[in-house]
N, C-alpha and C positions, 0 to 999 in steps of 0.2 A: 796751879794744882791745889786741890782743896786741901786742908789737913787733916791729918791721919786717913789717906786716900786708899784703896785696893788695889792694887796696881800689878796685871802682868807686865812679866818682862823677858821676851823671848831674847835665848841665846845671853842669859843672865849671868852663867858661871864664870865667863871667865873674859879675860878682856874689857874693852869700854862698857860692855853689857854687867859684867862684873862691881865696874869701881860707879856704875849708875845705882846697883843694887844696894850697894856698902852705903850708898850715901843717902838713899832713900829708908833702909832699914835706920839709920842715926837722926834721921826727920821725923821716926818713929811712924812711918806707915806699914799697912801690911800688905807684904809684896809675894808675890808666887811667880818663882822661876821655873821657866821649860827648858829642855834641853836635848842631845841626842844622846852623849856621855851618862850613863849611870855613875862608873865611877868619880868623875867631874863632880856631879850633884850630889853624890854622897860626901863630898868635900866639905862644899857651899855648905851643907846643913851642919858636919859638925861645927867649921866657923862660925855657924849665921844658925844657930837652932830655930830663930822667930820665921827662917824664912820657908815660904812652901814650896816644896818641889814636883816638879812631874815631868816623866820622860815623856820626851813626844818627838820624833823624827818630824822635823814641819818640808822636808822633801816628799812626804805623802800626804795626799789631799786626806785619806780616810783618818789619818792620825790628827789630823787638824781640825778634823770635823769633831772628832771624837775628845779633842782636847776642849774645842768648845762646849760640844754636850755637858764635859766635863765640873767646865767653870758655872754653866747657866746652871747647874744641877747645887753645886755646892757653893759657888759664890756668888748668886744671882748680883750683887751689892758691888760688884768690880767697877769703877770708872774710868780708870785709865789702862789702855793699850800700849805697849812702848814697842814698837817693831825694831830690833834691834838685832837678829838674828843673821848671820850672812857669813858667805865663804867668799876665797880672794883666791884664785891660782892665777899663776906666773905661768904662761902659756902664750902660745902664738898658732895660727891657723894649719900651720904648716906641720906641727907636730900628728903624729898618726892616733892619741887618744883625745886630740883640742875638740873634737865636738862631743862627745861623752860628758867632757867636763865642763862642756859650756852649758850641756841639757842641765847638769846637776847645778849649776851656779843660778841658771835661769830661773829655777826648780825654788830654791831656797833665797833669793835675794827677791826676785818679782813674786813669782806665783805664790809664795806664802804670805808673803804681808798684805796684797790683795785682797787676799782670799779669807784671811783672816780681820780684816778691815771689813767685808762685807758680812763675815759674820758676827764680829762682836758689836758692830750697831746696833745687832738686837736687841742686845741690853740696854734694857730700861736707865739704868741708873750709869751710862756710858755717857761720859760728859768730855775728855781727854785722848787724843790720840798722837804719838810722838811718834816721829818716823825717823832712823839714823841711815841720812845717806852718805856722802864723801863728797871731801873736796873736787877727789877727781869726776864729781857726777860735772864738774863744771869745765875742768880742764885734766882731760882723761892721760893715764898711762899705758903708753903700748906695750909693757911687759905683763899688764893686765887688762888686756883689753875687755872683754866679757866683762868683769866686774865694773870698771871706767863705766859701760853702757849700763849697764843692770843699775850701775846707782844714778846716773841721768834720767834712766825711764822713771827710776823709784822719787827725784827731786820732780819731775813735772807732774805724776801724779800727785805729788803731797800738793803743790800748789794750786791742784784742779781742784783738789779734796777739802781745803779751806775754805773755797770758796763757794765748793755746792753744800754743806754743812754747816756753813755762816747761820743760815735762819735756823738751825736746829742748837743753837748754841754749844757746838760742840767746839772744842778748842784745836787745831791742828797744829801741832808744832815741828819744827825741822831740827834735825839735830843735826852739822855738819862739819862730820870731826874731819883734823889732816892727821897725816901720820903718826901713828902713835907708837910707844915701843909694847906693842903686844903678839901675839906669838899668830896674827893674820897673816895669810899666804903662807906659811913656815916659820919654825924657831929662827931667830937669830936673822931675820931679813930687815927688822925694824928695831934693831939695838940700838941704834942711831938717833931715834925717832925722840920727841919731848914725852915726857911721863905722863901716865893716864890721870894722875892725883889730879895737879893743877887744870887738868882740862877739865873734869870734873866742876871741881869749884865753880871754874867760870863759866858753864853753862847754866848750872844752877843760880849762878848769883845773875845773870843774863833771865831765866825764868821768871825770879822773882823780879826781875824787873818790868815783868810781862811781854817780851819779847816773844815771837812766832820762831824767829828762825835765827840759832845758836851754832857761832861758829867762833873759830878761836885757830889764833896762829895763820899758817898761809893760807886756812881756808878762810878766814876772815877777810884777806886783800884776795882772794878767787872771786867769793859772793859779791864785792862790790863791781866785779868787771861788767858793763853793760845792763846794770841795776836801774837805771833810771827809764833805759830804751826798751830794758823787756818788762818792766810793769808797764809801760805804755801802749805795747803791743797787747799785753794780757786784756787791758780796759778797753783796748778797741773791741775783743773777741767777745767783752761780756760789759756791754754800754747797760 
């Protein structure tokens, strides 16, 4: 990441999206957080006054079109994307509102980072693109299922997407955190979990080592499972 970079960062306020923003604002870059909470984002700004905010629901295509308008209009200069945005329900198929909430998970985990991937390419000056999927994209939870899948599909697109953006020097990186103690799926479900701080740190200090894909704790012994066999399969598909 270059310094003093532009940098969105969907789903900024609070959570891992949160302690990326805190750490990037002390790098001294200028960062613009989206969000659906207004009250959230009025928070962020009185803590964080340098940072910018904008409401954008990214479960609607039109709000995310219009969030881009937004950015090409007023921050033509943006280079980094951080897809960071995402819901987690604790569900099972057998419940009578599981597919409601699997459209919304689908909604906001796949179809916005996509969509928003195809459109900030546009930008000229788009050099960076960070995508946070999960441990479990690799070895899924059945008390979340839909999300377990939603961050699978979202880890094999980052990996297609390095590689078709390789000659366009554009950077793609994986960010892939395990449990954290943040208020995903519900308050109080991940009290248990290791603190956002340090995982922080060591993605960052992972970055700066130039690493593509940042992971930390059990998701660091998940990534190495079957590592050697699936980039070999990857090279056969793209000789």
């Amino acid at each position: 990441m270059k310094p003093e970079s532009k940098i969105l960062v969907t789903g900024g306020a609070s959570g891992i999206g949160l302690g990326i923003v805190e750490r990037l604002v002390r790098d001294n870059h200028t960062v613009i957080v989206c969000g659906r909470r207004e009250d959230v984002l009025q928070d962020l700004s009185v803590k964080h006054p340098a940072v910018i905010t904008r409401k954008c629901d990214l479960e609607s295509a039109a709000e995310r079109e219009a969030l881009y308008k937004w950015v090409a209009a007023a921050h033509s200069d943006l280079n980094v994307l951080i897809n960071n945005a995402g819901i987690q329900n604790w569900m099972s198929p057998l419940d009578g509102d599981f597919f409601l909430k699997a459209q919304q998970e689908i909604a906001i985990n796949v179809e916005a980072p996509l969509h928003l991937t195809a459109l900030f390419l546009q930008l000229p000056a788009l050099d960076t693109i960070m995508n946070v999927t999960s441990g479990l994209a690799i070895s899924p939870f059945a008390k979340v299922p839909v999300y377990s899948a939603t961050k699978a599909f979202f880890r094999s697109f980052t990996h297609s997407l390095r590689y078709i953006l390789k000659d366009r020097n554009i950077n793609v990186v994986e960010i892939v955190p395990p449990a954290l103690n943040t208020d995903l799926g519900g308050k109080g479900l991940h009290d248990h979990a290791p603190a956002v701080g340090p995982f922080i740190e060591s993605i960052f200090q992972q970055l700066e080592q130039g690493k593509t894909e940042l992971t930390y704790g059990t998701s660091t012994d998940r990534a190495k499972i079957g590592a050697e066999e699936l980039q070999k399969e990857f090279a056969k598909l793209h000789p």
